[in-house]
TORTI-593901 format. One record per residue (C-alpha): residue in one letter; x, y, z. Coordinates in pm, 1 decimal, decimal comma. Example, Ala and Ser with C-alpha at 12.3 -4.5 7.8 and 13.67 -1.06 7.14 Angstrom:
% residues 2
a	1230,0	-450,0	780,0
s	1367,0	-106,0	714,0
***
This chain:
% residues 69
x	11548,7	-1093,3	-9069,3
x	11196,3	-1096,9	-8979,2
x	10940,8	-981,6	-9243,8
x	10536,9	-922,1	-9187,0
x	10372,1	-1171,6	-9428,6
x	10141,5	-851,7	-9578,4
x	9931,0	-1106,8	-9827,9
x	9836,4	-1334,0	-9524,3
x	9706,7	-1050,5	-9329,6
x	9524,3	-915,3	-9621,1
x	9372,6	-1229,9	-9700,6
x	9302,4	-1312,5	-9264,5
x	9102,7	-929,8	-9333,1
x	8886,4	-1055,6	-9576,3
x	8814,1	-1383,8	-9445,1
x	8734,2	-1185,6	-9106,8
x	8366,9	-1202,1	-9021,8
x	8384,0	-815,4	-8932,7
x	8408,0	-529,9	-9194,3
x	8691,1	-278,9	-9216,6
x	8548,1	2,8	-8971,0
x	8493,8	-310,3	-8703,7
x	8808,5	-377,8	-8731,9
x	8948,4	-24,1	-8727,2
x	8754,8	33,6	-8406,3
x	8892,6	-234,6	-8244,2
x	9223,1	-202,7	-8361,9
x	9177,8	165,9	-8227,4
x	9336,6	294,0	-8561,7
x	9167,7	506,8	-8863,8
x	8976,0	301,0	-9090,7
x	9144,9	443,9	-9387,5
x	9491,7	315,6	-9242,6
x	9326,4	-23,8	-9350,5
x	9174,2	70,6	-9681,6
x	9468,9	174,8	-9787,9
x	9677,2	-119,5	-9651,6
x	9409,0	-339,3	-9846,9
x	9461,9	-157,7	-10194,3
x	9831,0	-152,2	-10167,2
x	9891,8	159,2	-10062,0
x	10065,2	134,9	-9761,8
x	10242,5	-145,8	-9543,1
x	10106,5	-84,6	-9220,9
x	10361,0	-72,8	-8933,1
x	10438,7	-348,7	-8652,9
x	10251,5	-208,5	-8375,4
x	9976,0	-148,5	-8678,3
x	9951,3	-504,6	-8773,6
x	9970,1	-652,4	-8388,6
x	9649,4	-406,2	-8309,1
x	9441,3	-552,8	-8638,1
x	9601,6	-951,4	-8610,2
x	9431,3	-856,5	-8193,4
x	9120,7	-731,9	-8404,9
x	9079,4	-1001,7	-8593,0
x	9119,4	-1266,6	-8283,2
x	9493,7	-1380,8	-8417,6
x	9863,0	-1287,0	-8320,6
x	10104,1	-1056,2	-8494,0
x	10313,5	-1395,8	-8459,5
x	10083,1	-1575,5	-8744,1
x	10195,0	-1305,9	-8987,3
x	10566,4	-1334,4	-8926,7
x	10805,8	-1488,0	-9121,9
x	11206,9	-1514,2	-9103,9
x	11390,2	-1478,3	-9385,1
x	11766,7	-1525,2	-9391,5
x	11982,0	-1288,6	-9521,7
***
């Protein structure tokens, strides 16, 4: 099974050099999809995270990890 690694993206946000509307713009989704996502709110969804790991100049692929059932 592969999982999205939601701490690592979290803590690849904040160590960004952009803040959370930068990244919303060019991730083309709603700023408050990530505010929400960064108080543990929601769990974004795969096409979500791929947009903000493009955002943030990394790959969905870095946020991945395979877990065996």
């Amino acid at each position: 099974m592969i999982l999205v690694n939601y701490k690592k993206l979290s803590r690849a946000i904040l160590c960004s050099s952009m803040t959370q509307r930068e990244i919303a713009r060019k991730a083309g989704i709603d700023e408050t999809t990530i505010s929400r996502f960064m108080h543990g709110k929601v769990h974004p969804i795969p096409p979500t995270v791929s947009a903000i790991a493009d955002a943030i100049g990394m790959s969905m692929d870095d946020f991945l990890v395979i877990q065996n059932e």
